[in-house]
N, CA, C and O atoms as a GROMACS GRO file, in nm:
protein
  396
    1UNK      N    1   9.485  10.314  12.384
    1UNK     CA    2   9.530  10.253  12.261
    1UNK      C    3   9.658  10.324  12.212
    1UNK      O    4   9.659  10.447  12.210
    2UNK      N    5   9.729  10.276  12.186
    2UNK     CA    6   9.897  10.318  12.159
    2UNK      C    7   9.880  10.352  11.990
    2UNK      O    8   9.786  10.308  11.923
    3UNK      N    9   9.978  10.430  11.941
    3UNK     CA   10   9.994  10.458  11.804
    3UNK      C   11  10.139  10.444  11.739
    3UNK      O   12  10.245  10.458  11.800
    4UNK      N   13  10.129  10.420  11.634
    4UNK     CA   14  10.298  10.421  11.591
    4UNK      C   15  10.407  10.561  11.631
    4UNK      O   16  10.378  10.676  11.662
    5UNK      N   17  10.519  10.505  11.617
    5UNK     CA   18  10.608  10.627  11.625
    5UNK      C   19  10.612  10.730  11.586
    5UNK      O   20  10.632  10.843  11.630
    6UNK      N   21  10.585  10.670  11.469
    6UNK     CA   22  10.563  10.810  11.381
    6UNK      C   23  10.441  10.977  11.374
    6UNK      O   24  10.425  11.085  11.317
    7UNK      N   25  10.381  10.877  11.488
    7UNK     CA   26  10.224  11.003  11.484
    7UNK      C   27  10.248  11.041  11.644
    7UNK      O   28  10.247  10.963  11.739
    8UNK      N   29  10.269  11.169  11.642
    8UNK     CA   30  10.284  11.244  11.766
    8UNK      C   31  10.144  11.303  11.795
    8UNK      O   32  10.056  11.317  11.710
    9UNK      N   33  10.130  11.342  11.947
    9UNK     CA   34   9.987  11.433  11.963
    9UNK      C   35  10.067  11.549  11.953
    9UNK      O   36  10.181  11.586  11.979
   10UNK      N   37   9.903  11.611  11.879
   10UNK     CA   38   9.939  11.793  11.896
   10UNK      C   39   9.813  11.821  11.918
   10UNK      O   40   9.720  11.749  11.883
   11UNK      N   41   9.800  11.942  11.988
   11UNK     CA   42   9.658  11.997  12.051
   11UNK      C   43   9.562  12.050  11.975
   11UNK      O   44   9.448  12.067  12.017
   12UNK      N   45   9.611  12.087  11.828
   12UNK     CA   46   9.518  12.066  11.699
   12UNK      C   47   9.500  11.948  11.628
   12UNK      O   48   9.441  11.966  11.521
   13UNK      N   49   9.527  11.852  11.647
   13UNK     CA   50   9.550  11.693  11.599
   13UNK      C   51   9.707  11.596  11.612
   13UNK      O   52   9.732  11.543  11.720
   14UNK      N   53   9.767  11.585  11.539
   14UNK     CA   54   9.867  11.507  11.502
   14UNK      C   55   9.979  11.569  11.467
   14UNK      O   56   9.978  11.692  11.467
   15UNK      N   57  10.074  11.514  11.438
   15UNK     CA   58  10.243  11.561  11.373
   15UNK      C   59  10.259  11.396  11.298
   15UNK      O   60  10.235  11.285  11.344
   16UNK      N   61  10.285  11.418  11.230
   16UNK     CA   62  10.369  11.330  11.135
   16UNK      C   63  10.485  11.343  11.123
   16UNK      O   64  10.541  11.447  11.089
   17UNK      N   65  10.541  11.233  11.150
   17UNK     CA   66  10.666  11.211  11.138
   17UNK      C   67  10.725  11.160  11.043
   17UNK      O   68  10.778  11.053  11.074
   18UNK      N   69  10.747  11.210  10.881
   18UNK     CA   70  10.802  11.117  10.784
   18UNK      C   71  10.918  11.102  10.717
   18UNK      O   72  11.000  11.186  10.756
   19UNK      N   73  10.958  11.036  10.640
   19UNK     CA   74  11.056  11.010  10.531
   19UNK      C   75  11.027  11.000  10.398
   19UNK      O   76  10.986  10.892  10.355
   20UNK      N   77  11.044  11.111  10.313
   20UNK     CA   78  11.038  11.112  10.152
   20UNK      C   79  11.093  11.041  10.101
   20UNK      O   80  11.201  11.014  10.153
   21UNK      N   81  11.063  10.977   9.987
   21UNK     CA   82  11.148  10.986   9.866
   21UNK      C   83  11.117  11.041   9.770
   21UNK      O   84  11.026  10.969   9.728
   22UNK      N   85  11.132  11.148   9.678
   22UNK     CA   86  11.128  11.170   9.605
   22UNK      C   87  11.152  11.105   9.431
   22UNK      O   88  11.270  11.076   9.415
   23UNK      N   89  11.103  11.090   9.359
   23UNK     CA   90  11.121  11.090   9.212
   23UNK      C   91  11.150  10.953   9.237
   23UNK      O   92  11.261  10.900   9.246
   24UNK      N   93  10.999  10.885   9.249
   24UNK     CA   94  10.992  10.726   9.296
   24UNK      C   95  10.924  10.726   9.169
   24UNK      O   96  10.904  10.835   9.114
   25UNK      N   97  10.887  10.626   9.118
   25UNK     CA   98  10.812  10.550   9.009
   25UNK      C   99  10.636  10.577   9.026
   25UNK      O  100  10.547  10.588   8.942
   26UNK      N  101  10.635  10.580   9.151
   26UNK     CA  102  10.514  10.532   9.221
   26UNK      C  103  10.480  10.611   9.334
   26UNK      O  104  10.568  10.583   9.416
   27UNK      N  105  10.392  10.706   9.393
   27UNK     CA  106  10.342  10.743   9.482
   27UNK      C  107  10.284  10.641   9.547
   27UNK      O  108  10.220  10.547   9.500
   28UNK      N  109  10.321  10.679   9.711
   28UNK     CA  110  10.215  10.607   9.789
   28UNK      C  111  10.321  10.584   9.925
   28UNK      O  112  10.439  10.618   9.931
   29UNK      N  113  10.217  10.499  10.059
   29UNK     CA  114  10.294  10.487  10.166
   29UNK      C  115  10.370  10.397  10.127
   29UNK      O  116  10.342  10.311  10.044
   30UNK      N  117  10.505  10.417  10.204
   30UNK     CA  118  10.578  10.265  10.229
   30UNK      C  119  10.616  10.198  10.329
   30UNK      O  120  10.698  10.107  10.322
   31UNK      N  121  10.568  10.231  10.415
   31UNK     CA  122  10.544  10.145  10.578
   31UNK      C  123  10.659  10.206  10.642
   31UNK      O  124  10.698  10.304  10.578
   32UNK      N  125  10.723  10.184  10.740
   32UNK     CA  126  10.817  10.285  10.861
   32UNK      C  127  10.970  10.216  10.839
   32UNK      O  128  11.012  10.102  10.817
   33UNK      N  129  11.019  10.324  10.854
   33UNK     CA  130  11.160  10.319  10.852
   33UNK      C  131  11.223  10.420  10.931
   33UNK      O  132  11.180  10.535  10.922
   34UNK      N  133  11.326  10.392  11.011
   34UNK     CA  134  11.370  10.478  11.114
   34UNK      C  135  11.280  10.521  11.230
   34UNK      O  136  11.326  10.620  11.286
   35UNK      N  137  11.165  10.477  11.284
   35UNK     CA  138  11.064  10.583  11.340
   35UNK      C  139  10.970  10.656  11.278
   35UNK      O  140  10.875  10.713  11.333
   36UNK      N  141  11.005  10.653  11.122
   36UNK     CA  142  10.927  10.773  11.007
   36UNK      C  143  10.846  10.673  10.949
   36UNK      O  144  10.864  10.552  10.962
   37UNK      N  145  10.737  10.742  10.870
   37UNK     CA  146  10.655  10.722  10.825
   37UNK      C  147  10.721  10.682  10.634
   37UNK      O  148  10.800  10.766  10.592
   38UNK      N  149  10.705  10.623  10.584
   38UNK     CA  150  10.823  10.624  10.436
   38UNK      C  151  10.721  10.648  10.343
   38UNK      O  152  10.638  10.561  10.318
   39UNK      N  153  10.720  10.770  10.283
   39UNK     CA  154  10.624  10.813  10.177
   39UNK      C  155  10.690  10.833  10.034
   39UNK      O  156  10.786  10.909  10.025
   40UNK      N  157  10.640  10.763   9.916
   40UNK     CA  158  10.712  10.784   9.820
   40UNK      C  159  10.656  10.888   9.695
   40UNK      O  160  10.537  10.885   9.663
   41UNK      N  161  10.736  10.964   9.638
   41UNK     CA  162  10.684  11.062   9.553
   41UNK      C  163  10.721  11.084   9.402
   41UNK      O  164  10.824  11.122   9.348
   42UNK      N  165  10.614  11.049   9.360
   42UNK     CA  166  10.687  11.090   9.220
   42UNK      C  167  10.752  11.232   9.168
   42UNK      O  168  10.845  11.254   9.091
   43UNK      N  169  10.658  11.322   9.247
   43UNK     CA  170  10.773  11.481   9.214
   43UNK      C  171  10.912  11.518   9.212
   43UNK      O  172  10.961  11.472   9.315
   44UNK      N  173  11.001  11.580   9.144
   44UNK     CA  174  11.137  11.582   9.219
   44UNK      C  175  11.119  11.714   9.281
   44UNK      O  176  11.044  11.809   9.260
   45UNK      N  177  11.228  11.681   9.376
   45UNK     CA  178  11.201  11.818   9.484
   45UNK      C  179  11.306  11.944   9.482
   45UNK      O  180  11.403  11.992   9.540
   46UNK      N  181  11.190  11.968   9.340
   46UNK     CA  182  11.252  12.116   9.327
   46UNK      C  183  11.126  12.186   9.255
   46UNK      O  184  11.056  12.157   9.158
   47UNK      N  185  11.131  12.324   9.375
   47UNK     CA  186  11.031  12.463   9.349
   47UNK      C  187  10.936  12.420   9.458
   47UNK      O  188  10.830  12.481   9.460
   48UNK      N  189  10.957  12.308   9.567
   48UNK     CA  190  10.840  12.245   9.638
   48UNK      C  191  10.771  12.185   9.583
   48UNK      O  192  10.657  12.186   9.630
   49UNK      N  193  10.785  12.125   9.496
   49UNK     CA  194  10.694  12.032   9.414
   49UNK      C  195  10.648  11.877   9.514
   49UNK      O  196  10.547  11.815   9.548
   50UNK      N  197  10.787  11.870   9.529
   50UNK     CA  198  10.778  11.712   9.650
   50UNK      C  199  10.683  11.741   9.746
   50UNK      O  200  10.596  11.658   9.777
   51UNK      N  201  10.693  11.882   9.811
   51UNK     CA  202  10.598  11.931   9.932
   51UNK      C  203  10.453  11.943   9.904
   51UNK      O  204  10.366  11.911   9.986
   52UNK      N  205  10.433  11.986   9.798
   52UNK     CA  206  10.284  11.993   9.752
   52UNK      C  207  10.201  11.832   9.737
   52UNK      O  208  10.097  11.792   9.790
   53UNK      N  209  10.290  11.769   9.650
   53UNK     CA  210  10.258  11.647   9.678
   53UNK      C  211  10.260  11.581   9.737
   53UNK      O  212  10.198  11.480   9.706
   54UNK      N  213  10.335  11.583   9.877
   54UNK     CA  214  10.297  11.521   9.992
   54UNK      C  215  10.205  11.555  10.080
   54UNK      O  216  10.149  11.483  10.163
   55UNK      N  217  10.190  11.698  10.052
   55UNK     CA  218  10.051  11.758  10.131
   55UNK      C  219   9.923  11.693  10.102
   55UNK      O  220   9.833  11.662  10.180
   56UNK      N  221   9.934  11.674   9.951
   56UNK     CA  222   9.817  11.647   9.914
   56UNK      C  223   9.800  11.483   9.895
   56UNK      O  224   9.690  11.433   9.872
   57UNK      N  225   9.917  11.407   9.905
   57UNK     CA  226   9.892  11.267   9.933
   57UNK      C  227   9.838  11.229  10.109
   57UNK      O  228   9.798  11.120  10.150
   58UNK      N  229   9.846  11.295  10.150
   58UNK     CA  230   9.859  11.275  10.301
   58UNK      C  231   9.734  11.334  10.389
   58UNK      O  232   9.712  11.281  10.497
   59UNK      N  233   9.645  11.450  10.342
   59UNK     CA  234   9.520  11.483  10.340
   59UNK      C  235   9.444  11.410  10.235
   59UNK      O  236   9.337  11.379  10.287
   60UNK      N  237   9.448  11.371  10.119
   60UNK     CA  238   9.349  11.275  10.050
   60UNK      C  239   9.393  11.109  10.117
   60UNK      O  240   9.319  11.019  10.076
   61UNK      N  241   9.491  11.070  10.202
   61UNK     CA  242   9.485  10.935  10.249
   61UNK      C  243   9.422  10.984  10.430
   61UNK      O  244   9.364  10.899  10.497
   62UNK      N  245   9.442  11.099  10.474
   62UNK     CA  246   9.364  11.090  10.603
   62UNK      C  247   9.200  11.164  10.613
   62UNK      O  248   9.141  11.202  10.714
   63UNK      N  249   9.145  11.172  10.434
   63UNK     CA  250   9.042  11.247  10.436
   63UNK      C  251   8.988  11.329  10.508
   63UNK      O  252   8.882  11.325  10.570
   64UNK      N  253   9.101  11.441  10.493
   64UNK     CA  254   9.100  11.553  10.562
   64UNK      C  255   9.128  11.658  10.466
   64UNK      O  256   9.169  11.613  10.359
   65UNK      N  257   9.118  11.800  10.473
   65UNK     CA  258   9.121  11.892  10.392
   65UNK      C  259   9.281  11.926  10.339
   65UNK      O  260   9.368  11.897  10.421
   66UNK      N  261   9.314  11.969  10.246
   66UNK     CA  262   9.504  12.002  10.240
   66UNK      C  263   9.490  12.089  10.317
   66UNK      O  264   9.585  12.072  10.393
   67UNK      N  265   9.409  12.212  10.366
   67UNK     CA  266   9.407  12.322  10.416
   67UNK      C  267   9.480  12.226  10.562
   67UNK      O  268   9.588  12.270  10.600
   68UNK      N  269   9.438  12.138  10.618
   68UNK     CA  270   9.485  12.095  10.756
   68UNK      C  271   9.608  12.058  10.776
   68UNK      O  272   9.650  12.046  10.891
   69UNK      N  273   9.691  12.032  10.660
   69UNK     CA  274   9.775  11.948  10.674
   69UNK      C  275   9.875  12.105  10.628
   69UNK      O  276   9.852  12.199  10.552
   70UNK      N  277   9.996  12.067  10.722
   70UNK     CA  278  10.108  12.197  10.650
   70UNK      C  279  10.228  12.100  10.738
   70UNK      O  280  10.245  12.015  10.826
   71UNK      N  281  10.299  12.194  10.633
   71UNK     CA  282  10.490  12.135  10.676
   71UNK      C  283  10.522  12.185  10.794
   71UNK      O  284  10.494  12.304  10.782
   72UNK      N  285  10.568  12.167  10.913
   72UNK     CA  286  10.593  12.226  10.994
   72UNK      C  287  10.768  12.187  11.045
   72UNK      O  288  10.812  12.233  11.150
   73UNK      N  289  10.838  12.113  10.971
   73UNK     CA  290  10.997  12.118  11.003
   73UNK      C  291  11.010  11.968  10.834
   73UNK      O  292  10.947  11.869  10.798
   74UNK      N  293  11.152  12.062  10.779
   74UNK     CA  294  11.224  11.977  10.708
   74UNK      C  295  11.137  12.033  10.557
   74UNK      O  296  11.053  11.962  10.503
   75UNK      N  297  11.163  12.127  10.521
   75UNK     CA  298  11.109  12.189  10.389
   75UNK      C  299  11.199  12.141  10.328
   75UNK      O  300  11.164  12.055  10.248
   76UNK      N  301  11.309  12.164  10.334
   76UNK     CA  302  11.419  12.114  10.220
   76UNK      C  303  11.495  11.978  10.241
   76UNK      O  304  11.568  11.942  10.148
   77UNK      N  305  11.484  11.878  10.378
   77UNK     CA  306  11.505  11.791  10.398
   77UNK      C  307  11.462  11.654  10.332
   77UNK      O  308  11.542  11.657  10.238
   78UNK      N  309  11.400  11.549  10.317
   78UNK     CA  310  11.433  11.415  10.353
   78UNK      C  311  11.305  11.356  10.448
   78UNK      O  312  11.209  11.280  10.432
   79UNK      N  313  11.380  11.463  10.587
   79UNK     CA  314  11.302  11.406  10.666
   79UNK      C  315  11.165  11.487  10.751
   79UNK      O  316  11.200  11.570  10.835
   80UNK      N  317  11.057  11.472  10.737
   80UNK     CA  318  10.979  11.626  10.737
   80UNK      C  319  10.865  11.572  10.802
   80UNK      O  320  10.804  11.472  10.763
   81UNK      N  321  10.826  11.672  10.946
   81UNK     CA  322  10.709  11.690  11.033
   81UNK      C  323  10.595  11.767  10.950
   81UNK      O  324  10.619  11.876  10.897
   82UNK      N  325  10.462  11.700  10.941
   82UNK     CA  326  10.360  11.726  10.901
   82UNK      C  327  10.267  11.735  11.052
   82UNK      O  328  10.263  11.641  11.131
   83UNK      N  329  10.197  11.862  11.072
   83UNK     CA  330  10.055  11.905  11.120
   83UNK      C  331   9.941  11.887  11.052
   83UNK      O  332   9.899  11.937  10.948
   84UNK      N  333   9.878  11.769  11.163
   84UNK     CA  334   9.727  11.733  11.077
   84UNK      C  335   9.631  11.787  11.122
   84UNK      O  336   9.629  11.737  11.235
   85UNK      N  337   9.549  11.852  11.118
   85UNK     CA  338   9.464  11.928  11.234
   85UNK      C  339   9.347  11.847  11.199
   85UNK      O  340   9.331  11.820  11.080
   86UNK      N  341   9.269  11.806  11.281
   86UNK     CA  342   9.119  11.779  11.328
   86UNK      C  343   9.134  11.617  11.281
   86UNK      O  344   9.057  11.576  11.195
   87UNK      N  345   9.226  11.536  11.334
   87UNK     CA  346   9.222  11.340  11.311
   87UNK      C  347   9.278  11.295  11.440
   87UNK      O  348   9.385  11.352  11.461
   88UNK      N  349   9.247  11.222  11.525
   88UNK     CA  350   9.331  11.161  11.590
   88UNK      C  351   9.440  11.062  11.594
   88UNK      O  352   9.385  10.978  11.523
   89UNK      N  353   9.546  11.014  11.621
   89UNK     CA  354   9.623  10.919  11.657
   89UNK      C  355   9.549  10.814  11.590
   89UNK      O  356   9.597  10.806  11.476
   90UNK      N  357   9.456  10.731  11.603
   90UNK     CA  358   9.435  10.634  11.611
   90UNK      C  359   9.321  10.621  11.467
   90UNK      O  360   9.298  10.521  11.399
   91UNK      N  361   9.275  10.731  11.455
   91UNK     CA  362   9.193  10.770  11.312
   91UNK      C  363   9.321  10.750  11.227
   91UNK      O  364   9.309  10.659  11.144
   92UNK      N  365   9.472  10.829  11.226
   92UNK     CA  366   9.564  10.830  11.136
   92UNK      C  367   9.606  10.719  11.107
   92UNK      O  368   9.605  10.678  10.991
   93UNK      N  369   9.664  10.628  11.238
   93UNK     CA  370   9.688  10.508  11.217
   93UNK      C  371   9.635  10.399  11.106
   93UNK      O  372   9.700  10.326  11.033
   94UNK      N  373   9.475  10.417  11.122
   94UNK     CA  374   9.422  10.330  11.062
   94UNK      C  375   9.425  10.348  10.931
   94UNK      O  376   9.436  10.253  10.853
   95UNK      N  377   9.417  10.461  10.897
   95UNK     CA  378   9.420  10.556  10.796
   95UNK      C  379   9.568  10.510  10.716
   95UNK      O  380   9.561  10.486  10.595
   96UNK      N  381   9.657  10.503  10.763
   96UNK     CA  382   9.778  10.509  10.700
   96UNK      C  383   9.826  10.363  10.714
   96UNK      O  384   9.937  10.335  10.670
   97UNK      N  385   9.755  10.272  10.769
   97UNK     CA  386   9.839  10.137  10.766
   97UNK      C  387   9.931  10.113  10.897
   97UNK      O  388  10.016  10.026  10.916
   98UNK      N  389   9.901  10.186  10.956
   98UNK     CA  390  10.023  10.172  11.115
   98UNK      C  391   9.920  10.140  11.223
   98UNK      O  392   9.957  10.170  11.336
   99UNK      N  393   9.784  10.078  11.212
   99UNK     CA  394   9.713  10.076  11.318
   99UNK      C  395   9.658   9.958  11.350
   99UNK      O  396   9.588   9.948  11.451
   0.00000   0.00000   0.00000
């Protein structure tokens, strides 16, 4: 079974592949753009505020712990790889609307 672009394997679970926006109206997914995953945030991204809240939008939509989920490229970017540990590909997918 194939998965979107955006969800890579990793040998602890997944990578996410996304696109922020920050200081949206509205939290929540917004379906793919570029290859990325398009997540919107109401935080603005400053002190990591955007980061916290995407951690924690992204473990409460793959009901998984925040502890699993960490930034692993693009802290100050835009465009930013998330580690999901213990979901598969195809658990995320469904999970996020890409499946």
């Amino acid at each position: 079974m194939s998965h979107p672009a955006w969800i890579e394997n990793h040998p602890q679970g997944i990578v996410l592949l996304v696109k922020v926006q920050p200081r949206s109206s509205k939290a929540g997914i917004g379906g793919e753009i570029g290859g990325r995953l398009k997540i919107k945030l109401s935080s603005p991204p400053i002190e990591g505020k955007a980061n916290k809240e995407l951690i924690e939008l992204v473990a409460k939509r793959l009901k998984i712990a925040k502890s699993a989920v960490s930034l692993v490229k693009g802290e100050k970017g835009k465009e930013k790889s998330l580690l999901c540990k213990g979901i598969s590909p195809q658990e995320a997918a469904e999970l996020l609307g890409g499946g």
